[in-house]
Backbone of each chain as ProteinMPNN parsed JSONL, in Angstrom:
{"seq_chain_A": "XXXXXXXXXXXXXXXXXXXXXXXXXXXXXXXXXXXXXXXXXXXXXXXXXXXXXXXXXXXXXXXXXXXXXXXXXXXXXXXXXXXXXX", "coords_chain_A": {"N_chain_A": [[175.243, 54.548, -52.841], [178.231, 54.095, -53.615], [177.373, 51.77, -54.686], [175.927, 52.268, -56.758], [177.677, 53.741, -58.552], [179.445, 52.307, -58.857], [178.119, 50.78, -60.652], [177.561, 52.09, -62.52], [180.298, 52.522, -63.906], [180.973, 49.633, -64.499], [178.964, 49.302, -66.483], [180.032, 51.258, -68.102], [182.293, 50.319, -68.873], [181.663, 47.708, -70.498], [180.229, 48.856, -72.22], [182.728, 49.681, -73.48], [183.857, 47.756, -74.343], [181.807, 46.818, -75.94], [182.016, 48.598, -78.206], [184.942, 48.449, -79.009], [184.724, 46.035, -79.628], [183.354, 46.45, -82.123], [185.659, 47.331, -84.016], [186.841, 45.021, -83.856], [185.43, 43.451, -85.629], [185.048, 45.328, -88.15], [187.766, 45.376, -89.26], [190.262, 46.598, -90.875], [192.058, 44.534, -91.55], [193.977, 42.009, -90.553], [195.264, 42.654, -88.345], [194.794, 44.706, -87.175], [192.471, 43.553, -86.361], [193.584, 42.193, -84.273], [194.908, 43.743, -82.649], [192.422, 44.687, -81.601], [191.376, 42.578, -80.392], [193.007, 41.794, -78.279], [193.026, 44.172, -76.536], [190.097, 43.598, -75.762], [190.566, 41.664, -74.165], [191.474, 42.07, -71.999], [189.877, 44.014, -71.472], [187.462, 42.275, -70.718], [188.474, 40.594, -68.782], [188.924, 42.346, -66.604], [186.366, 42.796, -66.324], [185.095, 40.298, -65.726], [186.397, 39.942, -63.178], [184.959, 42.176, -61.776], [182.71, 40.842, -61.831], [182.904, 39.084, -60.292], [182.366, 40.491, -57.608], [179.798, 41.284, -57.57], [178.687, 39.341, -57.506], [180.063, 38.094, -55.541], [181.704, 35.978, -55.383], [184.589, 34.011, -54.505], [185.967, 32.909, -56.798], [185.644, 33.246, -58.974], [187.501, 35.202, -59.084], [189.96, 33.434, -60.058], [188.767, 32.491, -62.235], [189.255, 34.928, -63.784], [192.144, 35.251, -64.112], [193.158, 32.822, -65.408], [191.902, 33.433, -67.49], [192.864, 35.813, -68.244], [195.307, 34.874, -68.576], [195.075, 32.64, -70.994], [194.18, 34.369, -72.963], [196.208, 36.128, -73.196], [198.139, 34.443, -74.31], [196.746, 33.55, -76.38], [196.861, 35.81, -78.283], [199.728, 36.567, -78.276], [200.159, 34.416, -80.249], [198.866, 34.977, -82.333], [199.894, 37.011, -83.295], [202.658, 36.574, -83.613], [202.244, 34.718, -85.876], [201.265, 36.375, -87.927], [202.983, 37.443, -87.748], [204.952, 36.014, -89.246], [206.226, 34.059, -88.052], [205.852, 31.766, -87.416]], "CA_chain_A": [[176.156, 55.48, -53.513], [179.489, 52.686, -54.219], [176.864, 50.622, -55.817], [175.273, 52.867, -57.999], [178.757, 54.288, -59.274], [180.384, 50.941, -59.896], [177.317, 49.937, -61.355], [177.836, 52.986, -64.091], [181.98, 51.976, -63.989], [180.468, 48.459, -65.198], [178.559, 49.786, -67.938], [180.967, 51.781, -69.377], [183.398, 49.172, -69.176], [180.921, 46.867, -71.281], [180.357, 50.202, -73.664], [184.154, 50.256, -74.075], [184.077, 46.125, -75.024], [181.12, 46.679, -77.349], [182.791, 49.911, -79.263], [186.7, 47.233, -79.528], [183.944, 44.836, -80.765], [182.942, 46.91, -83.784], [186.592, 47.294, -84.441], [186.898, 43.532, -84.24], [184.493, 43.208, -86.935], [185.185, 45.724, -89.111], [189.217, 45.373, -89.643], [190.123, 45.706, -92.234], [193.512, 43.977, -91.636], [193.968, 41.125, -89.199], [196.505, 43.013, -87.212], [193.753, 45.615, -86.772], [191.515, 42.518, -85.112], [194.325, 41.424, -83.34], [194.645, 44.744, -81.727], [190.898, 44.899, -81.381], [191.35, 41.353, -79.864], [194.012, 42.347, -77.326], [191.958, 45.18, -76.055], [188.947, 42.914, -75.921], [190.629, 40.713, -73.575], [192.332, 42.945, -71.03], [188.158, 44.661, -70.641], [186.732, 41.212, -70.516], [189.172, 40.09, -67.531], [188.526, 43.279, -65.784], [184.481, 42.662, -66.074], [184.922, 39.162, -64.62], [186.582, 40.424, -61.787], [183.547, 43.157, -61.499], [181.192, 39.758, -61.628], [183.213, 38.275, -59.163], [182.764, 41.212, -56.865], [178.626, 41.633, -58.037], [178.345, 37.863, -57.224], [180.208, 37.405, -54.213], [182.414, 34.748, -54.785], [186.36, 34.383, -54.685], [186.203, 31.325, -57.629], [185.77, 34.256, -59.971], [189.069, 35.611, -59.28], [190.669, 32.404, -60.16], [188.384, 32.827, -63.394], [189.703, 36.065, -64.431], [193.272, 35.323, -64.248], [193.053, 31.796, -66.351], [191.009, 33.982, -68.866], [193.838, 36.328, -68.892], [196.632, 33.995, -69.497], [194.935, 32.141, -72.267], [194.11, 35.326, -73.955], [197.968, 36.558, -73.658], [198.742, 33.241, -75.253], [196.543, 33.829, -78.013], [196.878, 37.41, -79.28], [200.702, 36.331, -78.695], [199.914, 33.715, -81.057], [198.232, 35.2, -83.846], [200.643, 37.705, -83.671], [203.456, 35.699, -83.984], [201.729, 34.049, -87.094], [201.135, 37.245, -88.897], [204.908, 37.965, -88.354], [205.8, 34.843, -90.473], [207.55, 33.148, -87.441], [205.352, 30.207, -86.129]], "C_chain_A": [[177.282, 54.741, -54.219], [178.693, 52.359, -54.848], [176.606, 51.188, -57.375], [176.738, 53.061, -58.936], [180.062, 53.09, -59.693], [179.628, 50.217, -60.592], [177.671, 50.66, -63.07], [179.147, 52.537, -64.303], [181.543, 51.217, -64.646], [179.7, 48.455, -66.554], [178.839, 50.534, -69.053], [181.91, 51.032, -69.321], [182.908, 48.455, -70.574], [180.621, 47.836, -72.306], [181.524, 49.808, -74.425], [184.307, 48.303, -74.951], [183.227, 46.254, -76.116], [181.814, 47.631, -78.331], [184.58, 48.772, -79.783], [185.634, 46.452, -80.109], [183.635, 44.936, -82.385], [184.222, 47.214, -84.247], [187.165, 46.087, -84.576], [186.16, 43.187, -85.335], [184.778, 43.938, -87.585], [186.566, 46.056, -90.001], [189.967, 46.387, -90.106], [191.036, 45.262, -92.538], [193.406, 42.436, -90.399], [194.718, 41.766, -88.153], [195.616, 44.062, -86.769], [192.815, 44.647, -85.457], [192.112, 41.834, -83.988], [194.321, 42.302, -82.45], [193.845, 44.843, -80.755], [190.587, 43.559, -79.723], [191.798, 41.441, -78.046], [193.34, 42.981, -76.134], [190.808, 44.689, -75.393], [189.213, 42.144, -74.437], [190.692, 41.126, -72.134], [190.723, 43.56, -70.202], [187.567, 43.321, -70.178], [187.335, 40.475, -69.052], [188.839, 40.875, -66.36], [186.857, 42.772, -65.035], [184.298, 41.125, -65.486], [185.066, 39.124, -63.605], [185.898, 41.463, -61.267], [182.734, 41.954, -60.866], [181.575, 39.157, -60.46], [182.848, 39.172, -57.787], [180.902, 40.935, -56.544], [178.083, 40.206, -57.041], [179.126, 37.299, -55.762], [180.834, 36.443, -54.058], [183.82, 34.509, -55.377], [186.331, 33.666, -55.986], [186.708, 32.193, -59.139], [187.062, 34.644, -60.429], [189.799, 34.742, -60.189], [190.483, 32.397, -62.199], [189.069, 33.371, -64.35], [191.193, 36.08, -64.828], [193.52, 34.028, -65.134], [192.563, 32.674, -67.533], [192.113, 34.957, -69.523], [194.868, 35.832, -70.018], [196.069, 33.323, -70.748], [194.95, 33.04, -73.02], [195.007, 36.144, -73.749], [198.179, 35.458, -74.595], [198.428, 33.111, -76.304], [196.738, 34.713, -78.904], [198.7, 37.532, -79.837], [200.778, 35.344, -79.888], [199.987, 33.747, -82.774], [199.039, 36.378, -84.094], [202.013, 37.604, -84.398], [203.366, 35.118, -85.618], [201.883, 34.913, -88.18], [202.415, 37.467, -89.381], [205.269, 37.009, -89.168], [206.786, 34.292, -89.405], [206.807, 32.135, -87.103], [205.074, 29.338, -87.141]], "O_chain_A": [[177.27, 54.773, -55.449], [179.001, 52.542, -56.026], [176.886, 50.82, -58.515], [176.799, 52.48, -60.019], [181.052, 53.056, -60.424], [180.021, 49.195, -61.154], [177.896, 50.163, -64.174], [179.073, 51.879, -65.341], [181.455, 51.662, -65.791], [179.878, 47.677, -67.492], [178.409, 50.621, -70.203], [182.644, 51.379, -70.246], [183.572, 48.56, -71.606], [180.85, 47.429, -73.445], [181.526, 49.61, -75.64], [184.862, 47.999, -76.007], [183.638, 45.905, -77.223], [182.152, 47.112, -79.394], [185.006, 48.609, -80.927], [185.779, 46.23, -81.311], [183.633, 44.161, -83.341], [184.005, 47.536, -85.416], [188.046, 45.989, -85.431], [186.707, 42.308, -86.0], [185.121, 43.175, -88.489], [186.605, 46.715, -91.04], [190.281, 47.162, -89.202], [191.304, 45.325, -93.738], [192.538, 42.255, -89.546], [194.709, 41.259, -87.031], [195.856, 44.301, -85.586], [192.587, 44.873, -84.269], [191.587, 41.174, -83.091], [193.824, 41.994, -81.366], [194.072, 45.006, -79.556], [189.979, 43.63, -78.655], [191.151, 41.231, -77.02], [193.146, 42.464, -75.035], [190.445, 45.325, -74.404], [188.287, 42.005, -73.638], [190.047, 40.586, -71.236], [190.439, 43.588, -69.004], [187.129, 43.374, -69.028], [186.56, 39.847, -68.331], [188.523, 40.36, -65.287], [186.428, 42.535, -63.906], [183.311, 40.874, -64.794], [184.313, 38.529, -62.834], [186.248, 41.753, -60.123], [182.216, 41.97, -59.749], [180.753, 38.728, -59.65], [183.046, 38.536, -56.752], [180.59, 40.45, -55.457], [177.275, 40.193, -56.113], [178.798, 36.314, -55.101], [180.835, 35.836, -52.987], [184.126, 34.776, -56.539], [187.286, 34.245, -56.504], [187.591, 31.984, -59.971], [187.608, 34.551, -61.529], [190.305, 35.299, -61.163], [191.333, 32.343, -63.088], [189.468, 32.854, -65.394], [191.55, 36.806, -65.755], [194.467, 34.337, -65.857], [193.048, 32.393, -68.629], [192.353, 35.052, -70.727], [195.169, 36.018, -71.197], [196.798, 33.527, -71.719], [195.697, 32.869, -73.983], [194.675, 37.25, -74.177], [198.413, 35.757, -75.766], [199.148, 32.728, -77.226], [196.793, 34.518, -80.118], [199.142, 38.053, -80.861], [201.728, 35.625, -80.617], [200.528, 33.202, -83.736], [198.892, 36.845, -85.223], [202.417, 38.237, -85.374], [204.322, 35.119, -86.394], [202.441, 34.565, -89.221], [202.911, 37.615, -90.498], [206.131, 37.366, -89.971], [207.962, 34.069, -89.692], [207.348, 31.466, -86.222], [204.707, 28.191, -86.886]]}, "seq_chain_B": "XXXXXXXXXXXXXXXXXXXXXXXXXXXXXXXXXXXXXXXXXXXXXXXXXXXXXXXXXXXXXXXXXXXXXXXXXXXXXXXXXXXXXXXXXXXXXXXXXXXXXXXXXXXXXXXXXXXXXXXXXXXXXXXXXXX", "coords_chain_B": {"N_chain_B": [[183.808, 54.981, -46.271], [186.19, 53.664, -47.709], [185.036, 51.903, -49.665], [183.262, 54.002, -51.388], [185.813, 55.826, -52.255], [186.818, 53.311, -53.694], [184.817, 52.773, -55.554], [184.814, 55.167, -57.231], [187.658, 55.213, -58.31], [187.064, 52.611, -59.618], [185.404, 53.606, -61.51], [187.05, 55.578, -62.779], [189.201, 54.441, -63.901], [187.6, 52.626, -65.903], [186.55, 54.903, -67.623], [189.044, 55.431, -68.672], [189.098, 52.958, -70.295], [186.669, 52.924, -72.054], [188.075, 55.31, -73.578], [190.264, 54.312, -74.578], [188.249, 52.703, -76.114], [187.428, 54.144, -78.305], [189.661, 55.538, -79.358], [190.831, 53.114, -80.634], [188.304, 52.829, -82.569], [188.607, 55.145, -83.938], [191.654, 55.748, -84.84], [193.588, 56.27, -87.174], [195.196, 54.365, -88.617], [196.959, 51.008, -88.318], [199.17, 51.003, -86.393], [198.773, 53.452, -84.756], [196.154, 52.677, -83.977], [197.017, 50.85, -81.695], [198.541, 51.85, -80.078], [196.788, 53.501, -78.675], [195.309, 50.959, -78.058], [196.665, 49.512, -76.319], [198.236, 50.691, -74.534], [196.247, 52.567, -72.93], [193.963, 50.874, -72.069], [196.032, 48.987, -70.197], [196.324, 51.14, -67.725], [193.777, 51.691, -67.683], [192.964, 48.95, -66.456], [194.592, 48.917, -64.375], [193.49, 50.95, -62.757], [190.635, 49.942, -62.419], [190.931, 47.632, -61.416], [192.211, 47.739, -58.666], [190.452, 49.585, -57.579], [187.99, 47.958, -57.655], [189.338, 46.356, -55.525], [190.005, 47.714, -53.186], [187.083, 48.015, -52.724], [186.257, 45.585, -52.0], [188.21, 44.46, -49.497], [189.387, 41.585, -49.274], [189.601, 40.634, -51.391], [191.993, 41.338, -52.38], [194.067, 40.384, -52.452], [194.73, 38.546, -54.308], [193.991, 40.339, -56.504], [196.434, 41.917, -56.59], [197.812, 40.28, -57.557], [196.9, 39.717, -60.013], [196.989, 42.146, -61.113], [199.638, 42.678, -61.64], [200.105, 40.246, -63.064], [198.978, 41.576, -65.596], [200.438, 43.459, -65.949], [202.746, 42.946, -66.24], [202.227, 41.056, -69.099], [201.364, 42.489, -70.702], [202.644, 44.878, -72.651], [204.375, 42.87, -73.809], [202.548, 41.537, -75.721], [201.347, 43.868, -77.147], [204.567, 44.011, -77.953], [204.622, 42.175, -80.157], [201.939, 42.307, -81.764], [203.214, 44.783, -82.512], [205.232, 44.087, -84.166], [204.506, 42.359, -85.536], [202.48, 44.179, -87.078], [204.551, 45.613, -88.795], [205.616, 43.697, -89.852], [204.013, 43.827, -92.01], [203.587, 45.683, -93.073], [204.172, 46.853, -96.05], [201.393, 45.854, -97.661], [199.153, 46.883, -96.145], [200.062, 49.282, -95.564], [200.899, 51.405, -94.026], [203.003, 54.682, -93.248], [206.541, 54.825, -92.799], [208.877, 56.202, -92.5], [211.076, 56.635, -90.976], [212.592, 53.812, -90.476], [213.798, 51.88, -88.476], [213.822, 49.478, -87.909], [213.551, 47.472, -89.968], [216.447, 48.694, -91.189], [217.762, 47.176, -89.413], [216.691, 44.952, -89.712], [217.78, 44.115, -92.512], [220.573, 44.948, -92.554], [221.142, 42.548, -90.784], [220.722, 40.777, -92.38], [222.337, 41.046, -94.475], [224.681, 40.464, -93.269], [224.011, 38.008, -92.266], [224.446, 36.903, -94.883], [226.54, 37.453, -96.148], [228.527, 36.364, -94.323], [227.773, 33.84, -94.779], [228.961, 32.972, -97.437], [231.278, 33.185, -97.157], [231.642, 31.069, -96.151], [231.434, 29.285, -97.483], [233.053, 30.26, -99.288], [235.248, 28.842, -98.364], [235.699, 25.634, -98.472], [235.624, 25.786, -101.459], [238.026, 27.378, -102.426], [239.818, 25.252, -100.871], [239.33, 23.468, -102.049], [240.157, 24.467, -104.753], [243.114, 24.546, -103.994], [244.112, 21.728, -103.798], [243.285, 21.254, -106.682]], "CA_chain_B": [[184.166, 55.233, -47.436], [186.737, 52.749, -48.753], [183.886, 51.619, -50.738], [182.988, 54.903, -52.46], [187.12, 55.66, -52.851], [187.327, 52.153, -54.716], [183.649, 53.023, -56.544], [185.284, 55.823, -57.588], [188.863, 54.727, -58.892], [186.558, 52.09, -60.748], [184.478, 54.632, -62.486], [188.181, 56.625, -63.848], [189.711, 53.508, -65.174], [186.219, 52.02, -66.768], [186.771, 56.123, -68.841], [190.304, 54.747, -69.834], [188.6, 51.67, -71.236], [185.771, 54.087, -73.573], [188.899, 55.853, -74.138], [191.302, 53.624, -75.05], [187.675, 52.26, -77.598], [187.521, 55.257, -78.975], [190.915, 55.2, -79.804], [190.809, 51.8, -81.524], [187.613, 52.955, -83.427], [189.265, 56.564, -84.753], [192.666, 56.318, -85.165], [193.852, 56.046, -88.81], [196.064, 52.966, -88.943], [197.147, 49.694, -86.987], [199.984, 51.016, -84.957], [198.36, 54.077, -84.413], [195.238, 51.865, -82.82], [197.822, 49.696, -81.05], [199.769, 52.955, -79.177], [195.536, 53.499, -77.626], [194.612, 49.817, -77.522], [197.466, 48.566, -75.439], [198.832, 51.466, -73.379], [195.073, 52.862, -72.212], [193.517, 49.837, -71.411], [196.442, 49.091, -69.208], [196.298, 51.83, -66.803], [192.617, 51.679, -67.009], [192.41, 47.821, -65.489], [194.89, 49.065, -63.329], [192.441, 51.34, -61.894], [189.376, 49.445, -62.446], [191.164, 46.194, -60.525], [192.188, 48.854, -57.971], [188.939, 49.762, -57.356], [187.649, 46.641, -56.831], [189.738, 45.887, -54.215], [189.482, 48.348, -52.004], [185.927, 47.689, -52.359], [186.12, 43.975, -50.864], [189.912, 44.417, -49.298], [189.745, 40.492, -49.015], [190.21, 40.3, -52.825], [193.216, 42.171, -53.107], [196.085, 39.346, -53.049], [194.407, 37.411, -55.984], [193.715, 41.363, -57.646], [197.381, 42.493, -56.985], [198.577, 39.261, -58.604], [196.581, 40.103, -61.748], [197.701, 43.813, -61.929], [201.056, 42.62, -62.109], [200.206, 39.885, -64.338], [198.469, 42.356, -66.933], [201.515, 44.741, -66.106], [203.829, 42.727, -67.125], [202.431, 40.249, -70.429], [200.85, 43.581, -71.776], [204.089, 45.224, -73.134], [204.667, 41.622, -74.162], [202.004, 41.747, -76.584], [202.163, 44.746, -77.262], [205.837, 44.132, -78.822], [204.307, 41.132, -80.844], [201.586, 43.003, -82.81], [204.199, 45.626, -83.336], [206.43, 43.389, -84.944], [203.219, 41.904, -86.56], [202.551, 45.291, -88.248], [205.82, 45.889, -88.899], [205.711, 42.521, -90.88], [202.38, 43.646, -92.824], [203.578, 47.528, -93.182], [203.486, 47.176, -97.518], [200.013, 45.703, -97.586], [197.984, 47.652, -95.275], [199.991, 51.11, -96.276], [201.474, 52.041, -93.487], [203.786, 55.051, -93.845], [207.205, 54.662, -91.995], [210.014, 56.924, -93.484], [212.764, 56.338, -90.162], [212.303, 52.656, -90.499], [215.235, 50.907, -87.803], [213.51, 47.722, -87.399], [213.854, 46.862, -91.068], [217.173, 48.749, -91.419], [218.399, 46.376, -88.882], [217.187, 43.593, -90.079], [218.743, 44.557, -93.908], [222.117, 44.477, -91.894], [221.129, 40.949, -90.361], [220.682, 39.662, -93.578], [223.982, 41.198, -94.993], [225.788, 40.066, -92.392], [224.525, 36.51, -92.706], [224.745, 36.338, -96.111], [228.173, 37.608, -96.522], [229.103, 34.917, -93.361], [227.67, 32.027, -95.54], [229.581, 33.555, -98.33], [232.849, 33.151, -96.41], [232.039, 29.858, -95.256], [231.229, 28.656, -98.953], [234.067, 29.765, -100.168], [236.356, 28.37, -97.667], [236.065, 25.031, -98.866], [236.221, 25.764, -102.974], [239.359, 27.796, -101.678], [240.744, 24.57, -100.44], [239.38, 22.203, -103.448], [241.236, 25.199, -105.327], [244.59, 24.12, -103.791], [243.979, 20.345, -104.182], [243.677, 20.721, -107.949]], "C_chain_B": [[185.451, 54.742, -48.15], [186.277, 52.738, -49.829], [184.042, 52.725, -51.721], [184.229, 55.263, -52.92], [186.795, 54.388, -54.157], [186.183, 52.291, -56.396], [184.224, 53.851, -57.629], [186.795, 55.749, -58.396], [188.154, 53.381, -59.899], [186.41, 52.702, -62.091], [185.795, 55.365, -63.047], [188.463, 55.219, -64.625], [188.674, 52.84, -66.143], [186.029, 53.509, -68.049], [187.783, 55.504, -69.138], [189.98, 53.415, -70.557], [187.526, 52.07, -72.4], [186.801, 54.603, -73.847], [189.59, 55.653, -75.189], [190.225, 52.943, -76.645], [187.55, 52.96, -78.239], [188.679, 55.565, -79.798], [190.966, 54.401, -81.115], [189.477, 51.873, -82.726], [188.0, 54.335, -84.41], [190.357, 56.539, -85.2], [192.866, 55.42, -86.88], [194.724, 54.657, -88.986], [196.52, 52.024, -87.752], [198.253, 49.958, -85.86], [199.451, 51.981, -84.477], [197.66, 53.526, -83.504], [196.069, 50.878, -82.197], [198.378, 50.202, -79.854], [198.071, 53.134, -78.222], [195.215, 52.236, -77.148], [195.164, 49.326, -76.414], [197.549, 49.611, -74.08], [197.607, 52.424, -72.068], [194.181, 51.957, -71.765], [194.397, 48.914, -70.079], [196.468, 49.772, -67.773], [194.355, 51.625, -66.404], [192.109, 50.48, -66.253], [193.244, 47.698, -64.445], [194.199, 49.603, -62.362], [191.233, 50.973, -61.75], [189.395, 48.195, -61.317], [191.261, 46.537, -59.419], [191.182, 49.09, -57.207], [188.121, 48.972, -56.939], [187.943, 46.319, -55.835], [189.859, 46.421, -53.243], [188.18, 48.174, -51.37], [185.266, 46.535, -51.206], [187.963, 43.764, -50.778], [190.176, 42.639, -49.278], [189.868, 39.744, -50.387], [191.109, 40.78, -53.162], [194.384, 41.816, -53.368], [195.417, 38.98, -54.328], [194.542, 39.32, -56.892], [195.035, 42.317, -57.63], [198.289, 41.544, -58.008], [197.928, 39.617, -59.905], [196.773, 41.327, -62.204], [199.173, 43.331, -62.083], [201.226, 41.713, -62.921], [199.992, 40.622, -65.548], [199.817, 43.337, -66.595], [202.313, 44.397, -66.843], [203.829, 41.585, -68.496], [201.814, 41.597, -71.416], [201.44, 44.048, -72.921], [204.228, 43.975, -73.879], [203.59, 41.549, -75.887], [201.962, 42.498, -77.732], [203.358, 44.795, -78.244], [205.42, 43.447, -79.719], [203.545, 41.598, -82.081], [202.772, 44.113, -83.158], [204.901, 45.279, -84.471], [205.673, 43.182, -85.894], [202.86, 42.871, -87.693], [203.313, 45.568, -89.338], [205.802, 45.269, -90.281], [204.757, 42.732, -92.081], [202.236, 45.096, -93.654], [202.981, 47.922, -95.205], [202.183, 46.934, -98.28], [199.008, 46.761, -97.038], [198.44, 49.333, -95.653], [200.563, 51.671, -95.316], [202.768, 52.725, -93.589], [205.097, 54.802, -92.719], [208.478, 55.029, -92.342], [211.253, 56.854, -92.547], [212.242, 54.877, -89.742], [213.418, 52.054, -89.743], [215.213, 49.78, -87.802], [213.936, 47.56, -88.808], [215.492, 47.42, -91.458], [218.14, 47.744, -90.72], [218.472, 44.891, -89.016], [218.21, 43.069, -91.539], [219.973, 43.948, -93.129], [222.426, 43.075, -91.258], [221.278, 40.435, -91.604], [221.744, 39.557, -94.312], [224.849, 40.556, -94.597], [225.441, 38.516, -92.201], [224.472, 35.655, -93.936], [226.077, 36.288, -96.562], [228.538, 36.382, -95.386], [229.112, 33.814, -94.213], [228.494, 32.105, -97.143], [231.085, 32.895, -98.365], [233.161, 31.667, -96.278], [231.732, 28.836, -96.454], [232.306, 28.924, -99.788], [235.199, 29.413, -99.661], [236.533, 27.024, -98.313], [236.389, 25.0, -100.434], [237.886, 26.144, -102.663], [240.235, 26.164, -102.184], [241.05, 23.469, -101.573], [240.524, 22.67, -104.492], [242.941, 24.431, -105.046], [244.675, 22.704, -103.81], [244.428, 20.279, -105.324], [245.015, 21.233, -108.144]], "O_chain_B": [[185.808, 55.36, -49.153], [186.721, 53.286, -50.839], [184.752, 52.6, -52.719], [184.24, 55.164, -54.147], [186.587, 54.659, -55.339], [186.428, 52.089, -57.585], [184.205, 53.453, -58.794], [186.816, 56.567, -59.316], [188.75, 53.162, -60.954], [186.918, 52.519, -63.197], [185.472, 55.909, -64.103], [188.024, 54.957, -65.745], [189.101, 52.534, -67.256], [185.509, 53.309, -69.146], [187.568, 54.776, -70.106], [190.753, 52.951, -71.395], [187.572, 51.561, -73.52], [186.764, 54.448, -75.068], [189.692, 56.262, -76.255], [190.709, 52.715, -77.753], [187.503, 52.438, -79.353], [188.511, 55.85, -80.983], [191.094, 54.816, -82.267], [189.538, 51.118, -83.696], [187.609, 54.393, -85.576], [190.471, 57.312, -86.151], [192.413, 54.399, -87.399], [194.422, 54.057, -90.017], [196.446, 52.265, -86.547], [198.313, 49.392, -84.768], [199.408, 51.738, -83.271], [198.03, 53.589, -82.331], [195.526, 49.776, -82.271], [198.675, 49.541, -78.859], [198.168, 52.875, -77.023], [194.851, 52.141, -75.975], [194.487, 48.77, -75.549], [197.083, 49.407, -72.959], [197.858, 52.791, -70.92], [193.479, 52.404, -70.858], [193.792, 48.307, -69.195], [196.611, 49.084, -66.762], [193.819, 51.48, -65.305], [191.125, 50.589, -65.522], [193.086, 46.812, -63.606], [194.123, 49.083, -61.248], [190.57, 51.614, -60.935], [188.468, 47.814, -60.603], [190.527, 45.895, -58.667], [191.182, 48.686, -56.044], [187.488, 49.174, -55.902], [187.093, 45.943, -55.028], [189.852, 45.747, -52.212], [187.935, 48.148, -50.164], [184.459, 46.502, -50.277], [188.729, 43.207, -51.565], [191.378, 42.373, -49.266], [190.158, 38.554, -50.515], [191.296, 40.792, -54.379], [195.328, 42.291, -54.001], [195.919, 39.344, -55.391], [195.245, 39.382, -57.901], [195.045, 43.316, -58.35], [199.107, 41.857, -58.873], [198.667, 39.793, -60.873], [196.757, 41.654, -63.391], [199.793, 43.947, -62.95], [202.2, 41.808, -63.667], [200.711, 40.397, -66.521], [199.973, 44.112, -67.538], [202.728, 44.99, -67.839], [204.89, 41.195, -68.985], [201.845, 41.609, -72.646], [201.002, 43.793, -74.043], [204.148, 44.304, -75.062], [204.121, 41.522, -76.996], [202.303, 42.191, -78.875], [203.272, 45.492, -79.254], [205.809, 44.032, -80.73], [204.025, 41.481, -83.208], [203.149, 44.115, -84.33], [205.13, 45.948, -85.479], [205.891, 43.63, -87.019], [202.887, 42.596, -88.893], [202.95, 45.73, -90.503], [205.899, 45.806, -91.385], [204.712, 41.932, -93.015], [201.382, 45.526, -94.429], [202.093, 48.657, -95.637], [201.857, 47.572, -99.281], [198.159, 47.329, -97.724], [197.696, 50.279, -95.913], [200.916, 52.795, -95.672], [203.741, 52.038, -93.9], [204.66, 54.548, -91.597], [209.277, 54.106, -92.508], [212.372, 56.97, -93.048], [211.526, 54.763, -88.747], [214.221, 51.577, -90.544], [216.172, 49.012, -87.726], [215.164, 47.487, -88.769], [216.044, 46.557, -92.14], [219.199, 47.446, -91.272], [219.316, 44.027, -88.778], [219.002, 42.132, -91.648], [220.284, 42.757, -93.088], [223.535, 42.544, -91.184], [222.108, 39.541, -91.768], [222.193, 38.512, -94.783], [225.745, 40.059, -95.279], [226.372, 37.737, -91.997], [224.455, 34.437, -94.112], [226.64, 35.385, -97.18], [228.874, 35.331, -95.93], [230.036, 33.028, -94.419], [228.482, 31.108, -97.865], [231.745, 32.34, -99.243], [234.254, 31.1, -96.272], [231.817, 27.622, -96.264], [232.621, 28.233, -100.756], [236.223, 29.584, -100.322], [237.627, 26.99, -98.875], [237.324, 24.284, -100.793], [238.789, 25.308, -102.676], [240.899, 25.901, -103.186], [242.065, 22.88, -101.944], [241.415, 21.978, -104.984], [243.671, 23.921, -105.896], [245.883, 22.473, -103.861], [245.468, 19.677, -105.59], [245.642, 20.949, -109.164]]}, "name": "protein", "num_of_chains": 2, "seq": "XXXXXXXXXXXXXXXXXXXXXXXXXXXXXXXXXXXXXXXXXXXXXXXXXXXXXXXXXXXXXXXXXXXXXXXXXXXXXXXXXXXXXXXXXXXXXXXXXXXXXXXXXXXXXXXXXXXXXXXXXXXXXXXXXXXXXXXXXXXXXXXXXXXXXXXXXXXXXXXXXXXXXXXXXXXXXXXXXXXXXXXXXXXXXXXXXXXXXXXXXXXXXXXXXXXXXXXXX"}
């Protein structure tokens, strides 16, 4: 019963990353993909810490939160850029 | 039933993540998709991380440290594309008729143009009283 229903949780998670994906690709601004980007990152951290759960092993965790911070650092980045400050 | 609780608090925030794409694929312009991208994908990996950890309670220090990391660089972001928009508003078209951010910066710029103004003509001023 848990399995099955975090198995569907997991697949609409990965829905919700492919649907920000086609808004990553189709822009039509950069600040649109940055958005897109943002969004992208926040599901993708989540779904590692799913895999970590699926898979059984703490290392994951460790994963998910490195994956975060880089992808704060970048969306801050390219955001930054667009503004005309970096 | 931990388990099915946490299954369950998965399965709502994993809808605020289709939500929040739905969002980002419909709404008409970049802050518009920015007010769904940021603020519904937050709550939903609050409840998705949530969820998890009830599931296996022996992940829940490492998965309260990352709800409070995503709690608090989100907003952070967040402010960054804003600004980013902000910066991009006559290109892309966005309409924005009570504009503060730019009225405030107008007044920054007044205010340090007239300063360097002051401070340029302090020394002619003084060359003034020389000759």
């Amino acid at each position: 019963m848990a399995e099955t229903v975090f198995l569907v949780a997991v697949g609409l998670a990965a829905g919700a990353l492919l649907l920000a994906g086609i808004r990553f690709a189709r822009g039509p601004w950069a600040v649109d993909r940055t958005v897109a980007l943002d969004a992208m990152t926040i599901i993708a951290t989540s779904l590692i810490v799913a895999f970590a759960l699926l898979a059984g092993r703490r290392i994951y965790l460790d994963v998910a939160l490195v994956y975060g911070l880089v992808g704060f650092v970048g969306v801050v980045a390219v955001a930054r850029y667009l503004e005309g400050g970096l | 039933m931990l388990a099915i609780v946490g299954a369950f608090l998965s399965l709502l925030g994993s809808a605020f993540f289709v939500l929040a794409a739905i969002g980002l694929l419909r709404m008409p312009d970049a802050l518009n998709r920015m007010q769904a991208g940021t603020k519904a994908t937050t709550l939903g990996s609050i409840l998705f991380l949530l969820g998890i950890g009830l599931m296996r309670p022996d992940f829940l220090g490492r998965i309260i440290i990352l709800i409070l990391f995503i709690v608090l660089t989100n907003p952070v972001s967040s402010n960054a594309l804003a600004r980013a928009a902000h910066a991009w508003r006559d290109r892309i078209g966005l309409k924005m008729t009570p504009d503060a951010l730019a009225e405030a910066e107008a007044e920054a710029a007044a205010l340090a143009s007239s300063t360097a103004e002051a401070a340029s003509a302090k020394p002619t001023s003084e060359v003034q009283h020389d000759a």
